[in-house]
N, C-alpha and C positions, 0 to 999 in steps of 0.2 A: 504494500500500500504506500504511497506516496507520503510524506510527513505532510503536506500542506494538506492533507483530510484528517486530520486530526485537528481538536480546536485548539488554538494559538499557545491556548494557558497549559495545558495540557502536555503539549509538543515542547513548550519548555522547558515542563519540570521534569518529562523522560529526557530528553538531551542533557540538563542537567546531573540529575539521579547517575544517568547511564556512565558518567565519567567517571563513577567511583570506579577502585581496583575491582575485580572478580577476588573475592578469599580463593578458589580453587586455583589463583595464578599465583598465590604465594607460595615461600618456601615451604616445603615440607614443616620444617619445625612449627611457623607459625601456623600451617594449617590445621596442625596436630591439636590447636589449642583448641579448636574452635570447631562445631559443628557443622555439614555443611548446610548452609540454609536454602532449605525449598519449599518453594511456593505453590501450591496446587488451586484447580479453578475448581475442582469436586471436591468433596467428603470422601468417595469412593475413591479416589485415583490419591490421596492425602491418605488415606490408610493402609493402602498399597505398598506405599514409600515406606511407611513407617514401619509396615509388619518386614521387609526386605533390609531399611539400614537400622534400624532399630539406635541406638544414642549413639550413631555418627552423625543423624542429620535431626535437624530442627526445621521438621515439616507444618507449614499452617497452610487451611481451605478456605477459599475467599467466599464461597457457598456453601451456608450451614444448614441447619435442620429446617425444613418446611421450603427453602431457597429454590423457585423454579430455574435453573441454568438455561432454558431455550431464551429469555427475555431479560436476563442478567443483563446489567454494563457494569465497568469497572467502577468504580470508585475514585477519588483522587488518594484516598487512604489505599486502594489495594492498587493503584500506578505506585507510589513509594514502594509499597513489598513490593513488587513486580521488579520493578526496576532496581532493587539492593540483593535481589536474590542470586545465588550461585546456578540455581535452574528452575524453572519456570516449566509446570508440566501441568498441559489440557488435556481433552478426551481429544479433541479432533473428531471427524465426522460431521462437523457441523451442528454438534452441540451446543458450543459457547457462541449462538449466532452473532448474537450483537456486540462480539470482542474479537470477532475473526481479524479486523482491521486493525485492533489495537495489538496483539497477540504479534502479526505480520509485522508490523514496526518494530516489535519490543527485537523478534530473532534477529534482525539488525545490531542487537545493541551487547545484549544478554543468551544464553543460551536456554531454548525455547525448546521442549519436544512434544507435540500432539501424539503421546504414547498410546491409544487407542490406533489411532490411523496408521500408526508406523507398525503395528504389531500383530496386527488382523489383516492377512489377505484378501483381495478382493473378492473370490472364490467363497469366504464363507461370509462375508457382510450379506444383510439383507437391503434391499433398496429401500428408497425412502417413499411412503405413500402422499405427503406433502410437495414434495421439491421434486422435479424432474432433474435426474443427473445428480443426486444427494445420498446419501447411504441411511440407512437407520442408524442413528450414533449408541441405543443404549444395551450395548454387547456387554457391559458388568451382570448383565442379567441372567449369562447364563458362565456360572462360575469355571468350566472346565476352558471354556474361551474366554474369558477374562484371564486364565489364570498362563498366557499368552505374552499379556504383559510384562510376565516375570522376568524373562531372560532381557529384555529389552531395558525396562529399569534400571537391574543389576549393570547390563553392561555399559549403561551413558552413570550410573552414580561411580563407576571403578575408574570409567575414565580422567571423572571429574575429581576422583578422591583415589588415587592406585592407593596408595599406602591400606586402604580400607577396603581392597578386592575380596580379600579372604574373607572378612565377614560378611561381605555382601552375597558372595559366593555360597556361604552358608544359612543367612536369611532369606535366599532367595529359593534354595533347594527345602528349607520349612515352610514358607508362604505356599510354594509351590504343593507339599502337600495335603497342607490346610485346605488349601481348594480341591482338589482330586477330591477328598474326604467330603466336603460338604457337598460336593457332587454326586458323589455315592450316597448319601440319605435321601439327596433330592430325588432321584431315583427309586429308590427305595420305597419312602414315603406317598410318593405321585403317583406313582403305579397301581398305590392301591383305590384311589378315586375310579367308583364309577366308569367304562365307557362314557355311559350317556351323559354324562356330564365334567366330561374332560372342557367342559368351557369356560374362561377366563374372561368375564367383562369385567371392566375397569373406569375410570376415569377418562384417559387417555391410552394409545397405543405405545406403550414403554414394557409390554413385555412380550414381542415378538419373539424376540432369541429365546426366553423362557419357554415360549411354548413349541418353538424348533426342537428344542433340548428337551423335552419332556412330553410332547405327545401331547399338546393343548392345543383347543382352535382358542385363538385371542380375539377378544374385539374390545377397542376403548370406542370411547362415546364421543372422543376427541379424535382428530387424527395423530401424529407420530409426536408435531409439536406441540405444545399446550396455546399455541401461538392461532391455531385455526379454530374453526367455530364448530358447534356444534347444533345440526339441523331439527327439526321437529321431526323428518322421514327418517333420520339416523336412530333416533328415539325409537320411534315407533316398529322400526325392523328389529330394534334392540328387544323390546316388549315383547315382539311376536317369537324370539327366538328362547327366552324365557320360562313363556305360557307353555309353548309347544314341546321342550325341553324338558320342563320340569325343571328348571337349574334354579337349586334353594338360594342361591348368594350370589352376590356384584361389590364391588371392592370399592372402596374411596383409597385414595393416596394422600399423603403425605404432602407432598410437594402443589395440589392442585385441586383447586375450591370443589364439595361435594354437590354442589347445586346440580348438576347434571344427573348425577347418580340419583339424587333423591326423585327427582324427574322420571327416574327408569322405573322405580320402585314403585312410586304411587301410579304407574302404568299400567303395571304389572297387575297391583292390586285390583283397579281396575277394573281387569278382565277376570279375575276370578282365581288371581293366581299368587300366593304369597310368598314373596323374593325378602330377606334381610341383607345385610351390611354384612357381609361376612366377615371384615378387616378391616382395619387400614392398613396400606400395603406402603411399602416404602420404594419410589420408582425412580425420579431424581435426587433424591437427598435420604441421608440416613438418619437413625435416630441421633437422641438428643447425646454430647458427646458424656462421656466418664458411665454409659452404660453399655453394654452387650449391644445393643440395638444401633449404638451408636461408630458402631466396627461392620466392617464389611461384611466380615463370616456373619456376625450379627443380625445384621440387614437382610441377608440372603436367609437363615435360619429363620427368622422371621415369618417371613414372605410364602416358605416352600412350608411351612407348618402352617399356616392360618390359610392357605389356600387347600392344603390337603382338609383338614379338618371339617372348614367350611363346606365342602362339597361330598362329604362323604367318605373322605379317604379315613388311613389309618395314621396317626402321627401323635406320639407324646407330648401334650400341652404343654410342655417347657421345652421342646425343641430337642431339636440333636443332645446335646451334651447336660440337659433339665438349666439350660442358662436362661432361658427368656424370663424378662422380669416380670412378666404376667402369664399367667398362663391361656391360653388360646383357644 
């Protein structure tokens, strides 16, 4: 992107900012002091880092709990982090829409990786049902392809910090099994839902890869972004697929106002047919931080237990390992 489409104040205080040192360009001794500091645009992709460098880096997420990411803009607080940080990591895909420009200036300056885009093939993304020519960005959703990102991480934090390869090299072969595992429940758990009611409505479309990965038809009441509208005929096909279905639950998220969903429900009702809440599901953002829900495994355990539950499946109300703080 061109600096002169950034606005004036803005373009400043990254040209400014940007002429600090990089800490990863110092010597060895002094970097040794000092953690490496990285910046993350998600929750998910901020505890990625952290579960891979564990107390070499001082990871912070510019989007916390409830934070829709498609409608996001930086901050002039998160241009300072951005711009002081040793690496800068988005989802890419066209998640972060409204920082795509500012993101493309920053890799000018600072070292930038869209770790999602770099580490997912084209081959297994799905396309984007909003943007023609766009991918579906929310591939955390299905953990054994998230868990993708691994080596890629590892290998931009060893470059940035060698003295710290070894560990990295070993947080990332544990990250890495955390995920396989919580894959393997997901499995487990989903499998025991129902056929007839392997269906997932939502809020929005943000668990496509989930339902790749597990044998689910998806449909959000949104399209991919939470950025598009949602019709009265989208409603209403929603309803008819319910009634005819039998499907006892429809999920609200986290990140994305339930007004829609309440809409599906008293549809439902309706017609003679009684749908609840089955969740709240966590889609772009994770729970609230310092609990279980608030960690990725978390998130996902979450998610893969209250959608089994909801629908008939089989799954322990405190999740994989009895951690959920509430039971489901």
């Amino acid at each position: 992107m061109p600096p002169s489409t950034l606005p004036p104040t803005r373009r400043a205080l990254l040209a400014g900012l940007a002429a600090l040192p990089l800490a990863a360009a110092l010597p060895g001794g002094a970097r040794a002091a000092a953690p490496l500091q990285v910046v993350a645009t998600t929750s998910m992709i901020a505890d990625l880092a952290r579960m891979i460098g564990g107390g070499r880096l001082a990871v912070a997420a510019l989007m916390g709990p409830g934070v829709d990411p498609h409608a996001y803009r930086q901050t002039r607080t998160d241009i300072v982090k951005m711009a002081r940080a040793d690496l800068v990591l988005a989802n890419g895909l066209y998640l972060e829409a409204q920082m795509e420009e500012f993101l493309d200036e920053l890799s000018a300056r600072r070292p930038v990786l869209a770790v999602a885009e770099a580490s997912i093939p084209e081959g297994l993304r799905l396309g984007s049902e909003d943007y023609a020519g766009r991918w579906d960005p929310h591939v955390w959703m299905d953990p054994a392809l998230w868990s993708r990102l691994v080596p890629t991480l590892q290998a931009r934090l060893s470059e940035l910090d060698p003295e710290g390869a070894a560990d990295y090299a070993a947080g990332a072969e544990a990250t890495a099994q955390t995920l396989l595992r919580l894959d393997a429940y997901a499995r487990e758990v989903l499998a025991s839902v129902p056929q007839e009611r392997r269906a997932l409505v939502s809020a929005h479309d943000a668990f496509r890869y989930f339902g790749r990965a597990y044998g689910f038809e998806v449909m959000g009441i949104q399209g991919i972004s939470t950025e598009s509208e949602a019709g009265l005929a989208r409603i209403e096909e929603l309803v008819g697929l319910l009634v005819a279905r039998g499907i006892p639950a429809v999920f609200v998220e986290s990140s994305v106002p339930e007004r829609n969903v309440r809409a599906l429900i008293e549809g439902a009702q309706a017609r003679g047919h009684a749908a609840s809440v089955g969740a709240e599901l966590f889609s772009d953002a994770m729970g609230l931080p310092g609990t279980y829900e608030g960690t990725y495994p978390g998130m996902i355990d979450h998610n893969v237990t209250a959608v089994a539950r909801a629908l008939g499946g089989n799954a322990p109300a405190r999740g994989m390992d009895g951690r959920l703080s509430a039971g489901l």
